[in-house]
KEZAZA-683117 format. One record per residue (C-alpha): x, y, z; residue number from 1. Coordinates in nm, 4 decimals. Example, Ala and Ser with C-alpha at 12.3 -4.5 7.8 and 13.67 -1.06 7.14 Angstrom:
BEGIN
node px=1.2300; py=-0.4500; pz=0.7800; num=1
node px=1.3670; py=-0.1060; pz=0.7140; num=2
REM end
This chain:
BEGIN
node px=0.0000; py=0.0000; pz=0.0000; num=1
node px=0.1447; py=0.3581; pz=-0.0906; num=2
node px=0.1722; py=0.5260; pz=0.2286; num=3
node px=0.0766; py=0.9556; pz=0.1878; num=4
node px=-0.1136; py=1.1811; pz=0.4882; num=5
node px=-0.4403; py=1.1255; pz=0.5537; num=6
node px=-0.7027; py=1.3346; pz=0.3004; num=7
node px=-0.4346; py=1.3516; pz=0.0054; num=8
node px=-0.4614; py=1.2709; pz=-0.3234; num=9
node px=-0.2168; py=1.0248; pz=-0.5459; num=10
node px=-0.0291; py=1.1577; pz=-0.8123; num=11
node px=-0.0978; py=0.9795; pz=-1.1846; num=12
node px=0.2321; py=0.8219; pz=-1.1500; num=13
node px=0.1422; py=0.6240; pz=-0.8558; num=14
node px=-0.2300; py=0.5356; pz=-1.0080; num=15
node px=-0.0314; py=0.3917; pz=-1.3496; num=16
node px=0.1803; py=0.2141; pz=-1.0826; num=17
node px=-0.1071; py=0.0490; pz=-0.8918; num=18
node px=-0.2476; py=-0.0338; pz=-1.2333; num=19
node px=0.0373; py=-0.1856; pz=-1.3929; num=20
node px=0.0174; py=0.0683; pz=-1.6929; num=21
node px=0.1774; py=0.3091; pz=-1.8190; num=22
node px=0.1604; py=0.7163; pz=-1.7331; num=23
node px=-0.0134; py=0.7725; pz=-2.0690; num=24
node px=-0.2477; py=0.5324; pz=-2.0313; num=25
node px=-0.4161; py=0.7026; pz=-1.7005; num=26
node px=-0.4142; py=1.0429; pz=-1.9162; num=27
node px=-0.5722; py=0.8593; pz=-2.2001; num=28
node px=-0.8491; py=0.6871; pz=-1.9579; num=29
node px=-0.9581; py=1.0605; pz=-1.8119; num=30
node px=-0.9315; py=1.2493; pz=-2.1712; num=31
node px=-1.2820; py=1.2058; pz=-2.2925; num=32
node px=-1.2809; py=1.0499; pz=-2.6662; num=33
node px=-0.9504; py=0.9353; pz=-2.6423; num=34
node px=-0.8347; py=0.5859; pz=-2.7354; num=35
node px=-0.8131; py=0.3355; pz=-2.4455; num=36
node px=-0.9554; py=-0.0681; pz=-2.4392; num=37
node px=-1.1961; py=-0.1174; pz=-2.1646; num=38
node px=-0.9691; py=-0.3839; pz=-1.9977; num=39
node px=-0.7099; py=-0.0664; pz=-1.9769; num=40
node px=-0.9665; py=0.1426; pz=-1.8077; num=41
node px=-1.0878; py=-0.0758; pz=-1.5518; num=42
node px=-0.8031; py=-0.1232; pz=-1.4462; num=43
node px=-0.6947; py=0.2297; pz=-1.4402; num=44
node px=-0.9933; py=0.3114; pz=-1.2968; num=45
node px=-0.9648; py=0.0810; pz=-0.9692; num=46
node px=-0.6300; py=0.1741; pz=-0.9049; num=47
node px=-0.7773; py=0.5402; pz=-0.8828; num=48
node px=-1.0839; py=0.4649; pz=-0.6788; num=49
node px=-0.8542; py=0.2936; pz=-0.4559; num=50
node px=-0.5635; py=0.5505; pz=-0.4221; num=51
node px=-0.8062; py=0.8279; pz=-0.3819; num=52
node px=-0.7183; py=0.9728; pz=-0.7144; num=53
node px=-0.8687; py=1.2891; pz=-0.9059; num=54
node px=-0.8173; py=1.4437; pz=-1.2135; num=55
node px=-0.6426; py=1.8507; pz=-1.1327; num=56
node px=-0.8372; py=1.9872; pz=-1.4164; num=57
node px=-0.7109; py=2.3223; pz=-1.3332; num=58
node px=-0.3144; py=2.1715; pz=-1.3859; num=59
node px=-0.3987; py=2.0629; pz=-1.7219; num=60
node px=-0.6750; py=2.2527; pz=-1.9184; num=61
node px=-0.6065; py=2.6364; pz=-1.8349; num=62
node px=-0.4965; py=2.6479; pz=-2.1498; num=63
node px=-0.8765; py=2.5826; pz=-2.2217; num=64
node px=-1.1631; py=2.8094; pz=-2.1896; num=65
node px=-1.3964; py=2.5682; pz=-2.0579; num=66
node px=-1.2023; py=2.3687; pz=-1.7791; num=67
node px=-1.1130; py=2.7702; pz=-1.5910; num=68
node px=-1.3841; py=2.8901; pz=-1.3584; num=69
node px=-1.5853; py=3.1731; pz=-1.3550; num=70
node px=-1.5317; py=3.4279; pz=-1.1030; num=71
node px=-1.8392; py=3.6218; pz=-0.9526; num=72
node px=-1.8285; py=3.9485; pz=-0.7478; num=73
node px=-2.0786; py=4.0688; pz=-0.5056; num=74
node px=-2.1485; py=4.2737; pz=-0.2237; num=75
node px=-2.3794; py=4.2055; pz=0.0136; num=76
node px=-2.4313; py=3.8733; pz=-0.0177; num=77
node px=-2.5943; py=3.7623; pz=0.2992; num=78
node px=-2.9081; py=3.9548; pz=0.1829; num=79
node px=-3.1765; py=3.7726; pz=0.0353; num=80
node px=-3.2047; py=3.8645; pz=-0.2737; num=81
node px=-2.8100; py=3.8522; pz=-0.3199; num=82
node px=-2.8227; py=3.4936; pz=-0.2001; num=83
node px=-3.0787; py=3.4111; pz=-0.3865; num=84
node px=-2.9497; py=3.4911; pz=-0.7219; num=85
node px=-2.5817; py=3.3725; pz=-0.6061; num=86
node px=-2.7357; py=3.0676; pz=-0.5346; num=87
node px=-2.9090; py=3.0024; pz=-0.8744; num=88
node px=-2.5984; py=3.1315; pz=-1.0864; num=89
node px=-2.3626; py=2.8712; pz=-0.8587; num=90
node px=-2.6380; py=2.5867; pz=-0.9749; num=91
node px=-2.6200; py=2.6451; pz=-1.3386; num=92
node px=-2.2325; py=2.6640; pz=-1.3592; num=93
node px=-2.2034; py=2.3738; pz=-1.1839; num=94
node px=-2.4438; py=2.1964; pz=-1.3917; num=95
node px=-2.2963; py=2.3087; pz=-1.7229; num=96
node px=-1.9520; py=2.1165; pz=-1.6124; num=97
node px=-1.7838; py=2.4520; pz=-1.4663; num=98
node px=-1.6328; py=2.5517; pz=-1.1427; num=99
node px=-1.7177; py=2.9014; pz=-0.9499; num=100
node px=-1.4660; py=3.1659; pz=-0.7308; num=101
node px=-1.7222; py=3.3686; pz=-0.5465; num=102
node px=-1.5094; py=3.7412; pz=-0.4574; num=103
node px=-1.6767; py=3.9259; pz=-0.1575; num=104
node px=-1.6736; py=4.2939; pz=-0.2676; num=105
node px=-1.7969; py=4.4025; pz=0.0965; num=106
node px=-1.4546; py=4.3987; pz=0.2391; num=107
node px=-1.2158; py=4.6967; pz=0.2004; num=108
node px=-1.0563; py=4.8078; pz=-0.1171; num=109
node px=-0.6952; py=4.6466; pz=-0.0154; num=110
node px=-0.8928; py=4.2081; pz=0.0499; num=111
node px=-1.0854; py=4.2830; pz=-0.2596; num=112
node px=-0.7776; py=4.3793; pz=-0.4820; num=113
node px=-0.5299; py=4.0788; pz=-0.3212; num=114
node px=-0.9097; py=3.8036; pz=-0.4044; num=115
node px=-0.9528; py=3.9412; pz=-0.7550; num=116
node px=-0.5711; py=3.8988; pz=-0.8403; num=117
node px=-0.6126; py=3.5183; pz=-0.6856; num=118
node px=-0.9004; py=3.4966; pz=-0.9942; num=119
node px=-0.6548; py=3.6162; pz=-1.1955; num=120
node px=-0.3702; py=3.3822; pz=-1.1259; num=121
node px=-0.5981; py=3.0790; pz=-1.1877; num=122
node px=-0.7006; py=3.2332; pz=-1.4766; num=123
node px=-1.0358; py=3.2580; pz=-1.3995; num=124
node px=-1.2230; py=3.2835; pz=-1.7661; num=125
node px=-1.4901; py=3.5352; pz=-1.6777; num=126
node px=-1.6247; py=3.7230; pz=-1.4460; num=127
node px=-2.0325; py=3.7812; pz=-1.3057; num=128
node px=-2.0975; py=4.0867; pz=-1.1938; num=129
node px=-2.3944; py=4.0500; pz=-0.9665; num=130
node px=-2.6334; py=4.3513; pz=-0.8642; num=131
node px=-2.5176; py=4.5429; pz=-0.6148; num=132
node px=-2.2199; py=4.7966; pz=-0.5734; num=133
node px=-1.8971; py=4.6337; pz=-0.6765; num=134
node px=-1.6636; py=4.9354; pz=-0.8197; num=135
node px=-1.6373; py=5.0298; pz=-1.1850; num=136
node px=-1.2532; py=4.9890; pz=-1.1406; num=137
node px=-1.2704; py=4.5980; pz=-1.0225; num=138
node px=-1.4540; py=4.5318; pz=-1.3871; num=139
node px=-1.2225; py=4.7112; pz=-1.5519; num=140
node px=-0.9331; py=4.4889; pz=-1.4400; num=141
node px=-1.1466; py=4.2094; pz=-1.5653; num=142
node px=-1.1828; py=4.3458; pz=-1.8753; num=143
node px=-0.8173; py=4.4752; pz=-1.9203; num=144
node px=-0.6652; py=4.0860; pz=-1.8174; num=145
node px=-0.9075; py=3.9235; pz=-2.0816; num=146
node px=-1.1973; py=3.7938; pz=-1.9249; num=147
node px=-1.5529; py=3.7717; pz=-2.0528; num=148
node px=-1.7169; py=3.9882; pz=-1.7978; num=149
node px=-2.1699; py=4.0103; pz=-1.7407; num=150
node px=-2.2895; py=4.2782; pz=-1.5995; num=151
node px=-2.6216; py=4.2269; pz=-1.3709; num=152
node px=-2.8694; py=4.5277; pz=-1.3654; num=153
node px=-2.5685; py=4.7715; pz=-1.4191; num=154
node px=-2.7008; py=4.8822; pz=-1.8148; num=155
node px=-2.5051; py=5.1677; pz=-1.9033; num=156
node px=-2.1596; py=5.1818; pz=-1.6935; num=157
node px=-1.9212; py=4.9333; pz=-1.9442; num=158
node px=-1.9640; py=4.9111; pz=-2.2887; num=159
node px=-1.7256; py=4.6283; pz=-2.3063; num=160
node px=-1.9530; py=4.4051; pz=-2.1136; num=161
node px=-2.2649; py=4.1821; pz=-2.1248; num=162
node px=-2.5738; py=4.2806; pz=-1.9644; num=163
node px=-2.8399; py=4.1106; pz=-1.7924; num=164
node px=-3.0579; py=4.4032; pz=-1.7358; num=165
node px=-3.4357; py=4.4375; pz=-1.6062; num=166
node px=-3.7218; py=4.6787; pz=-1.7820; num=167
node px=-3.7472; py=4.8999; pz=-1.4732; num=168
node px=-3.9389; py=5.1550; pz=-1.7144; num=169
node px=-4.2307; py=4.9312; pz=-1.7221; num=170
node px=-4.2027; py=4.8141; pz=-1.3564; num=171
node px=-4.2104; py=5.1548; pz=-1.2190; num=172
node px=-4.4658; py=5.2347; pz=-1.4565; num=173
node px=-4.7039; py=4.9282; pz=-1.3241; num=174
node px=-4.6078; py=5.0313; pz=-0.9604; num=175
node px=-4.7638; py=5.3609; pz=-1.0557; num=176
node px=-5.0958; py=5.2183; pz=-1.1976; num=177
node px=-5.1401; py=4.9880; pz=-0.9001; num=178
node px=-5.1003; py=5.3243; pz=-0.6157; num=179
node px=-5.2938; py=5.5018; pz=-0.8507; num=180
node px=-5.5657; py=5.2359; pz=-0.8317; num=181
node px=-5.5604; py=5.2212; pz=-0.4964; num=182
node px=-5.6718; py=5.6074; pz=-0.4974; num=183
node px=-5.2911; py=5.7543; pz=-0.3376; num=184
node px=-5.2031; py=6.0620; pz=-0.3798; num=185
node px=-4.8871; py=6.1555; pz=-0.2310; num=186
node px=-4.5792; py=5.9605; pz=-0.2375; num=187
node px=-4.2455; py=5.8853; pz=-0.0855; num=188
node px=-3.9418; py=5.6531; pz=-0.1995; num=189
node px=-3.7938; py=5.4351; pz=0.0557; num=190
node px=-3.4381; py=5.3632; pz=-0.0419; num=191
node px=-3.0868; py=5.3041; pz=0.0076; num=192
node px=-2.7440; py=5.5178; pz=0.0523; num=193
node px=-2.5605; py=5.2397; pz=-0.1461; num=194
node px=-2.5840; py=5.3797; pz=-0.4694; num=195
node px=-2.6237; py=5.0501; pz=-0.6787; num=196
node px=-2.7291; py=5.1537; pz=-1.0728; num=197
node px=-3.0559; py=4.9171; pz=-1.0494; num=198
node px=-3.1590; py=5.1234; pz=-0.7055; num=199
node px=-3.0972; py=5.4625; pz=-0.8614; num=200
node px=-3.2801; py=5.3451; pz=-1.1589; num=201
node px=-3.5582; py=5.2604; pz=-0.9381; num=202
node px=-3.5614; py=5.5866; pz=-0.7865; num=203
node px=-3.5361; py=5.8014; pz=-1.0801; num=204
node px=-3.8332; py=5.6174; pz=-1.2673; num=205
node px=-4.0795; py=5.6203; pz=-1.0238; num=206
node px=-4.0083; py=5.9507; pz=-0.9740; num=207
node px=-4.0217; py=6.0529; pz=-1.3273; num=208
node px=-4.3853; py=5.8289; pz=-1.3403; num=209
node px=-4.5514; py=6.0918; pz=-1.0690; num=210
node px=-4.4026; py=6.3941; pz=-1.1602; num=211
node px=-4.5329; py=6.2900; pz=-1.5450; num=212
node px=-4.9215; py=6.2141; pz=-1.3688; num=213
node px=-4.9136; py=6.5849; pz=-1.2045; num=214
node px=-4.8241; py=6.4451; pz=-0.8320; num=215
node px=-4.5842; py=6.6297; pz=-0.5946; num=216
node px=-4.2654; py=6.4824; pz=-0.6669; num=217
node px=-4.1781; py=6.1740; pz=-0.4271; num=218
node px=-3.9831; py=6.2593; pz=-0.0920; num=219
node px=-3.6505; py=6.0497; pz=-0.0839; num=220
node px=-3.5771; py=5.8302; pz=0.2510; num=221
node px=-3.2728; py=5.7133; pz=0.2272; num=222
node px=-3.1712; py=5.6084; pz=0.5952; num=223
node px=-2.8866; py=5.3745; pz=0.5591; num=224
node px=-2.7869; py=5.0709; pz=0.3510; num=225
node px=-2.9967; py=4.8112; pz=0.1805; num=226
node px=-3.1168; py=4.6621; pz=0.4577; num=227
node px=-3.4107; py=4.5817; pz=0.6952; num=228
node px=-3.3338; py=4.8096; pz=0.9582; num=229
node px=-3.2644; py=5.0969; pz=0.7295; num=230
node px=-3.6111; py=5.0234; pz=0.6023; num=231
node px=-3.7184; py=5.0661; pz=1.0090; num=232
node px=-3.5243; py=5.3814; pz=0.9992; num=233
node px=-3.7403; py=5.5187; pz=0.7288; num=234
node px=-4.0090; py=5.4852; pz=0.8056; num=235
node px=-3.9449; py=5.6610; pz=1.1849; num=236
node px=-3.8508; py=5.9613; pz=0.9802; num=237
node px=-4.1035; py=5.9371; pz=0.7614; num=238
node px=-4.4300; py=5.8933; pz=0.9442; num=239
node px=-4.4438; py=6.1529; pz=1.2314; num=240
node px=-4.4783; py=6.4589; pz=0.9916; num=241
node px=-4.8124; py=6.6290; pz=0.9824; num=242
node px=-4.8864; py=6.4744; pz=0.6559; num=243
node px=-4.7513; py=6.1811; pz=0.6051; num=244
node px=-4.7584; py=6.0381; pz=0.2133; num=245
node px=-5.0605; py=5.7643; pz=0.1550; num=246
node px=-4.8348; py=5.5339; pz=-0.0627; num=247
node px=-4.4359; py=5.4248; pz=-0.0441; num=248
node px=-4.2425; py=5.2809; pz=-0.2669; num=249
node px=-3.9527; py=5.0939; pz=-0.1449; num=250
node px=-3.6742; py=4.9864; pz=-0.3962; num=251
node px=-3.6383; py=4.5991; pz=-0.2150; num=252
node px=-3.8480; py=4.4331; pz=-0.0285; num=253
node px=-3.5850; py=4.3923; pz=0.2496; num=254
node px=-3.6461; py=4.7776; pz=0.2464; num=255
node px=-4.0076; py=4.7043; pz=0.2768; num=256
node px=-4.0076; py=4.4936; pz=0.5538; num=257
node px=-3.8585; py=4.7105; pz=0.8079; num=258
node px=-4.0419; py=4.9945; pz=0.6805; num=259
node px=-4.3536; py=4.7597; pz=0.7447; num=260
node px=-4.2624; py=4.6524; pz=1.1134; num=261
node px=-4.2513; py=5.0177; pz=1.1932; num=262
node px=-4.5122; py=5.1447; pz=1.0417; num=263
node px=-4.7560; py=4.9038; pz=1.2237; num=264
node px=-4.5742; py=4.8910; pz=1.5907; num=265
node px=-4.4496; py=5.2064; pz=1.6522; num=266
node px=-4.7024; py=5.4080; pz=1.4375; num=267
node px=-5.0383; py=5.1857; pz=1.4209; num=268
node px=-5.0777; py=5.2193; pz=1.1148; num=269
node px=-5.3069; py=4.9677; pz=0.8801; num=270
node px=-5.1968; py=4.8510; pz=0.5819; num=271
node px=-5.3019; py=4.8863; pz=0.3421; num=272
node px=-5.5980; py=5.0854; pz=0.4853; num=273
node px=-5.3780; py=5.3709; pz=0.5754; num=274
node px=-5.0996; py=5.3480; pz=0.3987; num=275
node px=-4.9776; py=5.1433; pz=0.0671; num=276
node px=-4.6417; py=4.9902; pz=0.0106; num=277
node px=-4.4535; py=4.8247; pz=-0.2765; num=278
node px=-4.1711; py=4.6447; pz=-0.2997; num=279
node px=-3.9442; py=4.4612; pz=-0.5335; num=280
node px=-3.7374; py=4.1732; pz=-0.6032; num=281
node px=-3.9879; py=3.8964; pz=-0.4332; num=282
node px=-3.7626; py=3.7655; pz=-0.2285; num=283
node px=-3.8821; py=3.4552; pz=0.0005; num=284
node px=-4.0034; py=3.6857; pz=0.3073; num=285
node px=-4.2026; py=3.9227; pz=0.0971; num=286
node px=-4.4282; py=3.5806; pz=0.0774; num=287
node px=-4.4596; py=3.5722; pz=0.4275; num=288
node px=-4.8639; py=3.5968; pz=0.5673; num=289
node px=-4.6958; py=3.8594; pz=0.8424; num=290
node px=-4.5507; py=4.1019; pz=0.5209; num=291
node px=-4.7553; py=3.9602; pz=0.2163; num=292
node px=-4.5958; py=4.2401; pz=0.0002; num=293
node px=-4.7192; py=4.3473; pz=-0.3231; num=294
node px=-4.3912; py=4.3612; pz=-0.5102; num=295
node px=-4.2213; py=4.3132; pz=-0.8268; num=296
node px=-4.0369; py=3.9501; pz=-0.9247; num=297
node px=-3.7324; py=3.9049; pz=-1.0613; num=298
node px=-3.6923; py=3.6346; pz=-1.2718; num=299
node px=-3.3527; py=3.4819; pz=-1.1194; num=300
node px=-3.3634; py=3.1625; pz=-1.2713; num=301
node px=-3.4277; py=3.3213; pz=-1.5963; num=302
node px=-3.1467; py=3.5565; pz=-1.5395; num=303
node px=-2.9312; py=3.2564; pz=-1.4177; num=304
node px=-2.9967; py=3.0098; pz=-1.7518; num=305
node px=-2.9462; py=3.3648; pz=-1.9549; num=306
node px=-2.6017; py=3.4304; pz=-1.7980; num=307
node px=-2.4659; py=3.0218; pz=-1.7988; num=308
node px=-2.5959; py=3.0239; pz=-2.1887; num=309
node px=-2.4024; py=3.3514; pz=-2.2458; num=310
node px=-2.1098; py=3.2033; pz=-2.0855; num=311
node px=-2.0997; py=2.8697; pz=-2.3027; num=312
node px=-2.2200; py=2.9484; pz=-2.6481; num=313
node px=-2.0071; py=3.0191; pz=-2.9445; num=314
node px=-2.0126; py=3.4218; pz=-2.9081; num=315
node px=-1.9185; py=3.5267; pz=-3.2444; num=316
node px=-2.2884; py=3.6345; pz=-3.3840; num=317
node px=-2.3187; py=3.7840; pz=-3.0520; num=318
node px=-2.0142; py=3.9917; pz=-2.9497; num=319
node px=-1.9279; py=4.1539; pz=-2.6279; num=320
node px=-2.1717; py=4.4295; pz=-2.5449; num=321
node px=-2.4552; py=4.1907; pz=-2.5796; num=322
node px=-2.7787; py=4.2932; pz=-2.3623; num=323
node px=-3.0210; py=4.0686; pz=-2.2538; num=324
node px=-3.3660; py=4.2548; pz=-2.0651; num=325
node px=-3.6219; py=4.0417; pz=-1.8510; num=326
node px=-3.9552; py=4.1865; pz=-1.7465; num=327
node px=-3.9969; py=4.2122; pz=-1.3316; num=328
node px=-4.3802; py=4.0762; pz=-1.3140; num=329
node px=-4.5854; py=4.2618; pz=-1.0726; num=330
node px=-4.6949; py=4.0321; pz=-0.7753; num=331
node px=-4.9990; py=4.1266; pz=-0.6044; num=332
node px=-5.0288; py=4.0407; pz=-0.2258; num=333
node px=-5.1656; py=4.2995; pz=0.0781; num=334
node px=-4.9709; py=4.5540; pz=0.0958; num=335
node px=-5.1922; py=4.7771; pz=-0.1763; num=336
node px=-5.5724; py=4.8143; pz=-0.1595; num=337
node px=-5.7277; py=4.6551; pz=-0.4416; num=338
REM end
């Protein structure tokens, strides 16, 4: 028996040793369509079962696109939504044969630089951009070492990119018809101080929407980051003014549900009796019977299939710059009188 520490794994050499062939022969045996008669191979394939033996596909393809992985960034990827989509995109690369390097863009600028150049030194093949804040400059040395590199909900910033975008034109529009509906008539914005292009996007729309229908323009709440207690936050500046808005619009749901929480504890407020609020994204809590949220979905596993096929088609009818749009459907729950 070859004696190595516990957990480790046996080189070829020793596996064409066990097997009483030769070196090539356990190359040929893991190359798929090469030449190799079955008596070869189940032999070869024994003596690696036995010796704990694996193939280091990043030692001998990274000369190949397809055996590199595919690096994602993202900030903020505890929150629900971020998870969510991480979660979906990690599913499909793993299904289509490929291996993922997740980069937490939350840290400061110094851990994000020293991960990213770790993608870079195992040649990671492209890059996923997911929603959120990542810098403009982190892409950019994506781009500038080679890499494929998809954009999500950031239309606009890199030209050099792919885009998986959503139509927040029409969403914002929709959100507009259902509060208008509902009979509101003054409005307010909850969102976030993170700055993300699909949150500003938000903003600007449904502003744009009002102001177009002859409304006061929306007040802006924007009491922290994307989270569920800035959402709280809001909503305790907010509410105690003399007139308070009839309708809010909050640019997640995570947003939403703090905003909620407040608005019926520390304000009593009924909803949607006395006040209206939409969300978006869909995420799994908005569902819940204590938020039921009238919100907007976004189609992740859509998105998620969209960005995988992106990433393993031939490219050449479809060059870089390529922009893919989904619709967010409007989901109506409780939150907006009907």
């Amino acid at each position: 028996m070859t004696n190595r520490p516990p957990q480790s794994f046996a080189s070829a050499t020793e596996v064409a040793r066990k097997a009483g062939v030769s070196r090539s022969a356990v190359s040929r045996t893991f190359t798929e369509g090469a030449s190799v008669s079955e008596e070869t191979r189940r032999k070869v394939l024994a003596a690696a079962e036995e010796l704990n033996y694996h193939v280091n596909h990043l030692a001998r393809g990274l000369s190949q696109e397809k055996s590199r992985p595919i690096c994602i960034l993202g900030g903020d990827l505890h929150a629900p939504y971020q998870s969510a989509l991480l979660e979906a995109i990690t599913r499909r690369i793993q299904a289509v044969g490929r291996a993922a390097m997740v980069i937490n863009t939350a840290g400061d600028e110094a851990d994000i630089q020293s991960a990213l150049h770790q993608t870079l030194n195992y040649r990671a093949s492209a890059t996923i951009v997911l929603s959120g804040a990542p810098p403009v400059s982190l892409v950019r040395t994506c781009i500038e070492s080679g890499q494929h590199v998809i954009l999500i909900n950031r239309a606009g910033q890199i030209e050099e990119a792919d885009h998986i975008s959503l139509d927040h034109e029409t969403a914002m529009k929709d959100a507009w018809h259902m509060l208008a509906r509902a009979g509101c008539k003054s409005f307010a914005i909850v969102s976030s101080t993170n700055g993300s292009p699909s949150l500003l996007a938000r903003e600007r729309l449904f502003c744009d929407v009002v102001a177009k229908a002859g409304f006061e323009p929306p007040q802006v709440i924007k009491a922290g980051s994307t989270s569920y207690r800035s959402g709280a936050e809001a909503a305790r500046r907010l509410l105690p003014g003399a007139t308070p808005p009839d309708a809010v619009f909050c640019v997640t749901d995570l947003l939403a549900c703090g905003f909620i929480d407040v608005a019926r504890n520390d304000f009593q407020l009924k909803i949607p009796r006395d006040l209206c609020v939409v969300g978006f994204d869909d995420i799994e809590q908005a569902s819940w019977e204590g938020y039921a949220i009238t919100t907007f979905r976004q189609p992740i596993e859509e998105m998620a299939e969209a960005i995988v096929t992106r990433l393993t088609e031939e490219r050449l009818d479809n060059p870089v710059g390529h922009v893919t749009t989904f619709r967010a459907f409007p989901v109506w729950r409780k939150t907006v009188r009907s």
